[in-house]
TORTI-580034 format. One record per atom (N, C-alpha, C): residue in one letter; x, y, z. Coordinates in steps of 0.05 Angstrom, whole numbers, padded with zeros to 5 digits, always signed. Layout:
BEGIN
aXYZ/...
END
This chain:
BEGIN
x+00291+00292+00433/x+00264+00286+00424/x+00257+00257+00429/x+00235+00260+00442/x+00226+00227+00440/x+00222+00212+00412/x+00230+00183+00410/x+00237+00173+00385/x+00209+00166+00373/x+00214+00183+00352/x+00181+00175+00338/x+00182+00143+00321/x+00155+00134+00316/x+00150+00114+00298/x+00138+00128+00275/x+00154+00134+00243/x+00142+00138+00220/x+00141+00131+00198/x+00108+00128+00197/x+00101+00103+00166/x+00097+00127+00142/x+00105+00108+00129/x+00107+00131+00086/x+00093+00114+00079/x+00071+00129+00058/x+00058+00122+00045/x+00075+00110+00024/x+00074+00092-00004/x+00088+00087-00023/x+00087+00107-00033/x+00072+00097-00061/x+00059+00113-00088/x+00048+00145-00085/x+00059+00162-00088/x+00052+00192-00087/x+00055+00211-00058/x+00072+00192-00044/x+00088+00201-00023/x+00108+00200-00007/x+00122+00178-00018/x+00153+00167-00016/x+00170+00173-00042/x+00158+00157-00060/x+00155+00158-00085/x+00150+00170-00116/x+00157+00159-00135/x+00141+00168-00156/x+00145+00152-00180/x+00122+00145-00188/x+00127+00119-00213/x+00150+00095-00199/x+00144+00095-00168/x+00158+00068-00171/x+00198+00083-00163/x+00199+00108-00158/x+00218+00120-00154/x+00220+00133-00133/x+00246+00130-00120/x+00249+00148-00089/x+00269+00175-00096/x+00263+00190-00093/x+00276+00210-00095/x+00302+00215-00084/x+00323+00226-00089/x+00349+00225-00072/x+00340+00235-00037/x+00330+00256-00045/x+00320+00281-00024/x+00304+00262-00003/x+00285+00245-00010/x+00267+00239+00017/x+00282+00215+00023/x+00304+00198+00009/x+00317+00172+00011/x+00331+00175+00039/x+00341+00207+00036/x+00368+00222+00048/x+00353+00225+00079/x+00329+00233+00080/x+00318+00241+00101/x+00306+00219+00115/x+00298+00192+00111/x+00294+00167+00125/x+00313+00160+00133/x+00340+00161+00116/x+00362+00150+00133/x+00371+00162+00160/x+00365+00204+00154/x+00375+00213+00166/x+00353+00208+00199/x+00338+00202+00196/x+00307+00208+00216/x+00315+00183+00236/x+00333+00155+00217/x+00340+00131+00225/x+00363+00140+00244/x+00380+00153+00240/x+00410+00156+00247/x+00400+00177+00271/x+00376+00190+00270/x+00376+00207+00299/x+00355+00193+00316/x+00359+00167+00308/x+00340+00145+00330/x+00307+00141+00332/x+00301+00150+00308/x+00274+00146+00301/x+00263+00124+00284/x+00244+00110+00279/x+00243+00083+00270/x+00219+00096+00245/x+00239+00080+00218/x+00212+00092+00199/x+00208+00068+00178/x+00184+00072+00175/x+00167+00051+00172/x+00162+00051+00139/x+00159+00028+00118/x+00142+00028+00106/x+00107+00032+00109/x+00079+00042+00091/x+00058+00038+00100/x+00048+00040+00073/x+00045+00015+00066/x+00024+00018+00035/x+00006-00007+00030/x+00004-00007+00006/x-00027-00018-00008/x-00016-00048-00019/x+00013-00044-00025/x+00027-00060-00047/x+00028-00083-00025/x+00036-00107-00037/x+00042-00136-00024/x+00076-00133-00007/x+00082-00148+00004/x+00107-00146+00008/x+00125-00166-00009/x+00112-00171-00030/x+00135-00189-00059/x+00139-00165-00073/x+00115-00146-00073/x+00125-00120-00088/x+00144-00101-00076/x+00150-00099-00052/x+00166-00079-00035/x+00200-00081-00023/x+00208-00104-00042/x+00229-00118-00031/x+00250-00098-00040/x+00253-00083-00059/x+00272-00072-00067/x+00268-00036-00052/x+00236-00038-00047/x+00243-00011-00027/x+00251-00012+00003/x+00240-00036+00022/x+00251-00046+00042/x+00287-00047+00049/x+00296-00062+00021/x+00323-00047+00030/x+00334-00024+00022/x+00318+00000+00019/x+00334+00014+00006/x+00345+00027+00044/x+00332+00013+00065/x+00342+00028+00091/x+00310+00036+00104/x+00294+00011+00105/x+00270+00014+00123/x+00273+00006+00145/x+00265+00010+00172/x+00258-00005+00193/x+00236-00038+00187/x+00221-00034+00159/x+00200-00052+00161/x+00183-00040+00148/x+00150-00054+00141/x+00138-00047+00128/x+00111-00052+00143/x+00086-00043+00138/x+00062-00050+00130/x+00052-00044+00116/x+00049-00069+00105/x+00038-00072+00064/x+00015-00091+00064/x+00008-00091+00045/x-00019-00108+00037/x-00044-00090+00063/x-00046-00061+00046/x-00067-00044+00059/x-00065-00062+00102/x-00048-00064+00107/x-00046-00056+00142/x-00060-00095+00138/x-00051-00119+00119/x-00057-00139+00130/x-00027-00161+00137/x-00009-00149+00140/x+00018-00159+00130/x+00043-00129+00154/x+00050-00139+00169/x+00070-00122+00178/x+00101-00143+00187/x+00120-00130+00180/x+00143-00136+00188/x+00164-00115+00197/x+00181-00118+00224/x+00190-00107+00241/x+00219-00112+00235/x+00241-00102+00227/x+00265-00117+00225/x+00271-00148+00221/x+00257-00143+00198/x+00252-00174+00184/x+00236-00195+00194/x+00229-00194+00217/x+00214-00210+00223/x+00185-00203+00218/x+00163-00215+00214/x+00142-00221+00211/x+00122-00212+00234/x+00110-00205+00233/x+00082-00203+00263/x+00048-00209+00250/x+00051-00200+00222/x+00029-00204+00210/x+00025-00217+00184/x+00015-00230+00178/x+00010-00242+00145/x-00012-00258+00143/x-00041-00227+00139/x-00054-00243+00133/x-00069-00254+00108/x-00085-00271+00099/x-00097-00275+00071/x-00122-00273+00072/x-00145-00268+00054/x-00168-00278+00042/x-00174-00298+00054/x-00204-00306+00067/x-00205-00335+00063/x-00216-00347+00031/x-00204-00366+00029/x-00202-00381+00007/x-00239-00374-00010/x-00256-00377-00003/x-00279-00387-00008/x-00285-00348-00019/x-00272-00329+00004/x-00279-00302-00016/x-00259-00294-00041/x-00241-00314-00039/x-00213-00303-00065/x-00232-00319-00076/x-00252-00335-00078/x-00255-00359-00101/x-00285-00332-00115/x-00299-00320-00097/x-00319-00306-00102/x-00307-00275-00123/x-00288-00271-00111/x-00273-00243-00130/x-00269-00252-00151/x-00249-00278-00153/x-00238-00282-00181/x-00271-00290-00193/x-00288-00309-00187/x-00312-00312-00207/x-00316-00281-00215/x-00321-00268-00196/x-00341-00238-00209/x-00318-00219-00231/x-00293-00223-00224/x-00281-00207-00244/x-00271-00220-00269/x-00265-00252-00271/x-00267-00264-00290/x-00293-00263-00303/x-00324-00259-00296/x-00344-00260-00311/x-00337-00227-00330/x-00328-00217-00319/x-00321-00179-00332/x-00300-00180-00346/x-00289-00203-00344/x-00260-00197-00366/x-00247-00172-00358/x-00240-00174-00331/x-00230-00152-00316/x-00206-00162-00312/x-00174-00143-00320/x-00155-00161-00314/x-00140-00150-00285/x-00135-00171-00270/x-00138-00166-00234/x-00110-00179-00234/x-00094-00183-00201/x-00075-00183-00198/x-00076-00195-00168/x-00075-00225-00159/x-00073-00237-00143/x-00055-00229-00127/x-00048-00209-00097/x-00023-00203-00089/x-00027-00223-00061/x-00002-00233-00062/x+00009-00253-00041/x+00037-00236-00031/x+00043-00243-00001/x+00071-00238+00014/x+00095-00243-00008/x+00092-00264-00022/x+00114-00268-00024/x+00122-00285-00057/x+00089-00282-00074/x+00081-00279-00095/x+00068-00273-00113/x+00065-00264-00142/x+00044-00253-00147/x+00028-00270-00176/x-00006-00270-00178/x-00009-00283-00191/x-00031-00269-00211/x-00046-00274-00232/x-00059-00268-00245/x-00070-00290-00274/x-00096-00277-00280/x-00101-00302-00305/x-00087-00301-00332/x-00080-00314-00337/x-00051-00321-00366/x-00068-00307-00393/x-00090-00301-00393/x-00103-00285-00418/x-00102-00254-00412/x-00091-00250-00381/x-00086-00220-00380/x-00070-00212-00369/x-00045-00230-00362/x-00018-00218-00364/x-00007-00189-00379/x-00001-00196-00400/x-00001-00181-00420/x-00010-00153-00399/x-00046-00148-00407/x-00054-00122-00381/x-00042-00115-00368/x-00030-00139-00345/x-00027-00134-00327/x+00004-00110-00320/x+00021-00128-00340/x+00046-00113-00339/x+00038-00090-00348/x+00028-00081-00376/x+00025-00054-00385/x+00013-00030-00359/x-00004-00043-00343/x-00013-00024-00322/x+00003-00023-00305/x+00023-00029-00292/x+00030-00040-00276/x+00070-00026-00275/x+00065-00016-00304/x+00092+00005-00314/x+00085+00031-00307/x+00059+00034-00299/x+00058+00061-00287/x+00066+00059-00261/x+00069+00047-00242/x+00078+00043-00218/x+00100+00031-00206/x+00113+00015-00219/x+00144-00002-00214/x+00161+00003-00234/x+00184+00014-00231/x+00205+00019-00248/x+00216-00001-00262/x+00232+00001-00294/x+00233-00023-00313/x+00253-00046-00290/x+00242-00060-00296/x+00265-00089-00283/x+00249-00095-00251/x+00231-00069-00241/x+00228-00076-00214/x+00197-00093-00211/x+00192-00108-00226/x+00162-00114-00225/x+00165-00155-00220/x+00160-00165-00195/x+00170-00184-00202/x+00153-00202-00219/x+00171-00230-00222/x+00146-00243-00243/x+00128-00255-00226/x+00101-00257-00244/x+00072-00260-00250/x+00067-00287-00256/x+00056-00297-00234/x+00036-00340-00240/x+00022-00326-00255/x+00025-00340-00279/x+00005-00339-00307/x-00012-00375-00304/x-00036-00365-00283/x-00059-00383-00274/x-00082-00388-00304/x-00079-00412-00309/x-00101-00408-00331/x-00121-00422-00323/x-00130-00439-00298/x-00152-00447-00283/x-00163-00423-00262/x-00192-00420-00259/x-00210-00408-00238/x-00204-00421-00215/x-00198-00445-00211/x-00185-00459-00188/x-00168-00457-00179/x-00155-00450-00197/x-00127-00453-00186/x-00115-00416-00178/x-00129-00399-00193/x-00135-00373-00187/x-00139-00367-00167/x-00160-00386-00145/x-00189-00380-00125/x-00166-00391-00099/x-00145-00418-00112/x-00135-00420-00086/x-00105-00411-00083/x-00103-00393-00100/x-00079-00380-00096/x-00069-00364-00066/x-00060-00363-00050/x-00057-00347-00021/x-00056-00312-00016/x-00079-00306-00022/x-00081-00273-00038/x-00084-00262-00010/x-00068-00234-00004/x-00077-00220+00011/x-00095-00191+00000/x-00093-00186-00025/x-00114-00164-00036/x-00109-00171-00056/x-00122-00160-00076/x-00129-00165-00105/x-00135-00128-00111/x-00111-00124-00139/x-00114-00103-00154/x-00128-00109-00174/x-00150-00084-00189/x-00160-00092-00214/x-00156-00066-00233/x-00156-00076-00257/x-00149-00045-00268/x-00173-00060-00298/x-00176-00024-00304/x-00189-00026-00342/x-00217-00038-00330/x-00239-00042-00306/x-00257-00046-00303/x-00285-00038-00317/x-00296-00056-00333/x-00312-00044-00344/x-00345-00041-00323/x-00351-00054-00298/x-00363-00042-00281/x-00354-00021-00258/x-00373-00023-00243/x-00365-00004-00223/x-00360-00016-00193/x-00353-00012-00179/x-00340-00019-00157/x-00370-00031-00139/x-00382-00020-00145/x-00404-00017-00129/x-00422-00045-00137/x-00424-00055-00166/x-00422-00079-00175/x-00406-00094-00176/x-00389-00098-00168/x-00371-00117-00162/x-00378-00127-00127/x-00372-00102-00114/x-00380-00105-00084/x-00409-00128-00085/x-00427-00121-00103/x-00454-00133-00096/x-00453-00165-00112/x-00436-00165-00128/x-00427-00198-00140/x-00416-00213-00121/x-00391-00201-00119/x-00378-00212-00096/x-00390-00222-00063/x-00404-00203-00051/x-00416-00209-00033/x-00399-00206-00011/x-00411-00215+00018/x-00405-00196+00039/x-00379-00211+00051/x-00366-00190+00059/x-00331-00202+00072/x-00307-00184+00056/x-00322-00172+00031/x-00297-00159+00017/x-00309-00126+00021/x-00288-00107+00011/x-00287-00078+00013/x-00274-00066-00005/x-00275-00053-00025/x-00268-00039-00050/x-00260-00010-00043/x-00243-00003-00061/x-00235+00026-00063/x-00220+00036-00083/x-00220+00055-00098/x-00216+00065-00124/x-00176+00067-00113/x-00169+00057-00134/x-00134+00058-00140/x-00134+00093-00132/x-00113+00090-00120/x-00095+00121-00094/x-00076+00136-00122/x-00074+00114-00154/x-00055+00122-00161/x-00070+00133-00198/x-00070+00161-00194/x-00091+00163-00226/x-00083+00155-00250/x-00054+00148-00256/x-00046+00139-00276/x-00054+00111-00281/x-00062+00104-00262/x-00075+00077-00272/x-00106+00070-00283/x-00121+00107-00286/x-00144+00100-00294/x-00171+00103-00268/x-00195+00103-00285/x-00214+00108-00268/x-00230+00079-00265/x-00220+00058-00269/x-00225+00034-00282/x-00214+00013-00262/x-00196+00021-00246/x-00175+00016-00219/x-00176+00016-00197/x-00181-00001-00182/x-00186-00009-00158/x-00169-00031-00135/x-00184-00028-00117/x-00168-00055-00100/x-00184-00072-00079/x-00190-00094-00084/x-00204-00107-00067/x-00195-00122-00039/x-00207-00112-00021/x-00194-00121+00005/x-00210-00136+00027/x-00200-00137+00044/x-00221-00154+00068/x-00229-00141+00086/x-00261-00136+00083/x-00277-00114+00099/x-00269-00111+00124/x-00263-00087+00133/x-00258-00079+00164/x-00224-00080+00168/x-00213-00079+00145/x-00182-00077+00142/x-00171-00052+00138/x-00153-00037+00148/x-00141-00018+00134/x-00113-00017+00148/x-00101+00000+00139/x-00072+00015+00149/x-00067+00024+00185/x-00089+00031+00180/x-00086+00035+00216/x-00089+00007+00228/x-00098-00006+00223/x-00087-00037+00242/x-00068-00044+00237/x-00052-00043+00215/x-00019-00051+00212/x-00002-00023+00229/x-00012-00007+00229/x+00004+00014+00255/x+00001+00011+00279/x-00021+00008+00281/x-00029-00001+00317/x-00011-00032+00328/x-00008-00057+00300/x+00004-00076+00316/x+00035-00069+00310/x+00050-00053+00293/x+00073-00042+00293/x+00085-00028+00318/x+00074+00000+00316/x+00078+00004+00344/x+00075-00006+00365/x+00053-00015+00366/x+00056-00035+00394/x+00081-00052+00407/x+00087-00062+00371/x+00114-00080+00381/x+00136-00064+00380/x+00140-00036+00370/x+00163-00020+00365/x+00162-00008+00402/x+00142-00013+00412/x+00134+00002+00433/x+00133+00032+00441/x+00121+00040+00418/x+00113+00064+00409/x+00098+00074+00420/x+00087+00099+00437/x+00057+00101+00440/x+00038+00119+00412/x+00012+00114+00406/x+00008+00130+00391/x+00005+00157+00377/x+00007+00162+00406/x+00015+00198+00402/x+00041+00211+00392/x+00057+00186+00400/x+00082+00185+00385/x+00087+00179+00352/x+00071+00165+00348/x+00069+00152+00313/x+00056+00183+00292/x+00070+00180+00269/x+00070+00203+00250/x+00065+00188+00214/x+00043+00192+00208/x+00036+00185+00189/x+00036+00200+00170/x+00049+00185+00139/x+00043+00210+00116/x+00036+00194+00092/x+00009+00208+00084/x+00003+00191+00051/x-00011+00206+00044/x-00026+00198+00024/x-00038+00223-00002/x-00061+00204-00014/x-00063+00174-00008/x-00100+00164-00027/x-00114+00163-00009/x-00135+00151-00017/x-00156+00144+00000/x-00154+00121+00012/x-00136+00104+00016/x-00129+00086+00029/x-00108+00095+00062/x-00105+00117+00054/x-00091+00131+00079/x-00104+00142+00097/x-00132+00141+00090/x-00142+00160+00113/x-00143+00153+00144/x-00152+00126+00154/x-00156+00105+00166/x-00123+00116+00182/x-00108+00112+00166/x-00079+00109+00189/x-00065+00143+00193/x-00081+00157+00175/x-00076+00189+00185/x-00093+00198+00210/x-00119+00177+00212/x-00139+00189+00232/x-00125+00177+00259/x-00108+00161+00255/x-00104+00140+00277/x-00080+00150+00289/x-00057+00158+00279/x-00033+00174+00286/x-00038+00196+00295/x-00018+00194+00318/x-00016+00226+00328/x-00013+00238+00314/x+00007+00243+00289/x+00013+00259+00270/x-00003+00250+00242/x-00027+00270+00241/x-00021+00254+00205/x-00022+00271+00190/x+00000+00269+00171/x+00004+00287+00154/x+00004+00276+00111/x-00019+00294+00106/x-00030+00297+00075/x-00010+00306+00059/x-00008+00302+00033/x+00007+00305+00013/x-00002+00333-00004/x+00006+00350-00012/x-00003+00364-00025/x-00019+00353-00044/x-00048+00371-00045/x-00057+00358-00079/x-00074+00327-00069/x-00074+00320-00042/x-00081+00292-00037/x-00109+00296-00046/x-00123+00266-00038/x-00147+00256-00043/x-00178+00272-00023/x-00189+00284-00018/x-00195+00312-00009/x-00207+00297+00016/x-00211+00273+00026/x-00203+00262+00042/x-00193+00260+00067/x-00168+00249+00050/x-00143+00258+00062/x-00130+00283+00070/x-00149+00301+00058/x-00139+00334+00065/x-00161+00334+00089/x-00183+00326+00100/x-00202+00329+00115/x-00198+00317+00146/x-00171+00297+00136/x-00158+00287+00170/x-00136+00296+00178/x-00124+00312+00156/x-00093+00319+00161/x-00090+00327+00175/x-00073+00328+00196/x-00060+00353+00213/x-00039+00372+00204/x-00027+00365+00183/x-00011+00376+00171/x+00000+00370+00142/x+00002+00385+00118/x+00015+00375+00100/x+00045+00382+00090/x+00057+00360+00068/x+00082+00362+00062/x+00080+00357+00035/x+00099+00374+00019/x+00101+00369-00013/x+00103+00338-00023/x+00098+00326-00045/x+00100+00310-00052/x+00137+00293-00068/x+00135+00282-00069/x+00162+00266-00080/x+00173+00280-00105/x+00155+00298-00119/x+00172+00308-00146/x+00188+00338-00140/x+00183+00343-00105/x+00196+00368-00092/x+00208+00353-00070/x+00216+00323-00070/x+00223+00314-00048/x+00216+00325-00020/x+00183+00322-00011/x+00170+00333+00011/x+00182+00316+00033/x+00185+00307+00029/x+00187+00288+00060/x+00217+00303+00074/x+00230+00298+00057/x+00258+00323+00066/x+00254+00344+00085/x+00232+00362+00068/x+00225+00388+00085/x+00209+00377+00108/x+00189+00359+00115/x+00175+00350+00128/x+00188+00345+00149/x+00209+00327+00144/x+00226+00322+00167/x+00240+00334+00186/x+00254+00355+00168/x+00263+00380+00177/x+00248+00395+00193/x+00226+00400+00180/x+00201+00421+00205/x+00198+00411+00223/x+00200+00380+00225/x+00186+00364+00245/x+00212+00360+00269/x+00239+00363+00264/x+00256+00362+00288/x+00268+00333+00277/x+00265+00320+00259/x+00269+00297+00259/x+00293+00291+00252/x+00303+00298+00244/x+00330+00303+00223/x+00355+00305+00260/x+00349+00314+00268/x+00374+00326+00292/x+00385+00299+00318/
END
């Protein structure tokens, strides 16, 4: 078989609460060992991904496709410009909205909602795996922090107001993960998604795209399911994501990716 390039979604398709299953753990390694290259592909920063990266990735693209790394090396890392992180944090500090500055390689947030921040933030990273949090108690010092997206959770507006506070350069989308609420979101840099962290991956994996096989389950996946030769929906996904699939695979609490693999030849 020609050697595929394949990116996993995190949260509700690698995963679960921040947990890899024995079953799909078993089947990246095995997909690795029959000369296929598999990829991280999520939403999270890569300060958050360090403990799934080694569990036996080829690499990642994280921070929603602005941030890719190839066998440790780097090809992408990008940030906010300063002047729209300074526009987010004003509009969600006016809401007493508690948000989550994600950087490559740290993470920050305002010191009156810490606290928040962890409590939300246990639905998604397992105890001990959450790293620590800049407890920022200046708007300044918030605005020049080196953010590649910004999480927000417990929102008491709507995305749609925030988008129009904020102003033009940013792009919103409701959190991929429901335990965190209908209140949950993620702010990013308009014209960004997942499929541009696949397109400059493969490129350098020298993949073609007909070759690349995609699998995730929010609405942040759609972009890099439409873009893969393969893309394949999660059971139960975001209806979406059921609308680009080419194919679906059970989710992490039936260890799908296992069977996925298997159907797919990948395993041999």
């Amino acid at each position: 078989m020609t050697p595929r390039a394949i990116f996993l979604d995190v949260d509700g398709t690698l995963a679960q609460h921040g947990v890899v299953p024995p079953g799909n753990l078993g089947a990246v390694r095995a997909a690795r060992a029959a000369g296929h290259r598999v990829l991280l592909a999520t939403g999270r920063p890569r300060s958050m991904i360090s403990d799934l990266v080694d569990l036996g990735f080829d690499g990642a693209v994280a921070s929603a496709g602005g941030y890719v790394e190839i066998d440790g090396d780097v090809l992408e890392d990008g940030t906010l410009p300063p002047e729209l992180t300074a526009r987010a944090v004003r509009a969600l500090l006016a809401h007493d909205v508690a948000f989550l500055l994600e950087g490559s390689h740290a993470l920050a947030g305002p010191a009156h909602g810490i606290e928040r921040l962890v409590e939300a933030l246990t639905h998604v990273v397992p105890p001990g795996g959450l790293p620590p949090i800049a407890a920022l108690t200046e708007e300044v010092e918030l605005a020049a922090f080196p953010t590649s997206k910004i999480s927000y959770f417990a929102s008491p507006v709507t995305p749609e107001q925030l988008l129009a506070e904020i102003g033009a350069g940013i792009a919103v989308i409701p959190s991929s993960i429901p335990e965190l609420g209908e209140g949950a979101g993620e702010l990013y840099r308009a014209g960004l998604s997942k499929a541009d962290g696949l397109a400059r991956a493969a490129g350098a994996l020298g993949v073609a795209q007909a070759d690349v096989i995609a699998v995730g389950d929010g609405p942040n996946d759609v972009e890099m399911l439409a873009w893969a030769g393969l893309g394949v929906g999660v059971t139960g996904s975001h209806p979406a994501v059921l609308a680009v699939a080419d194919a679906l695979a059970g989710g992490p609490e039936v260890s799908g990716l296992a069977e996925l693999f298997a159907r797919l030849g990948l395993l041999d």
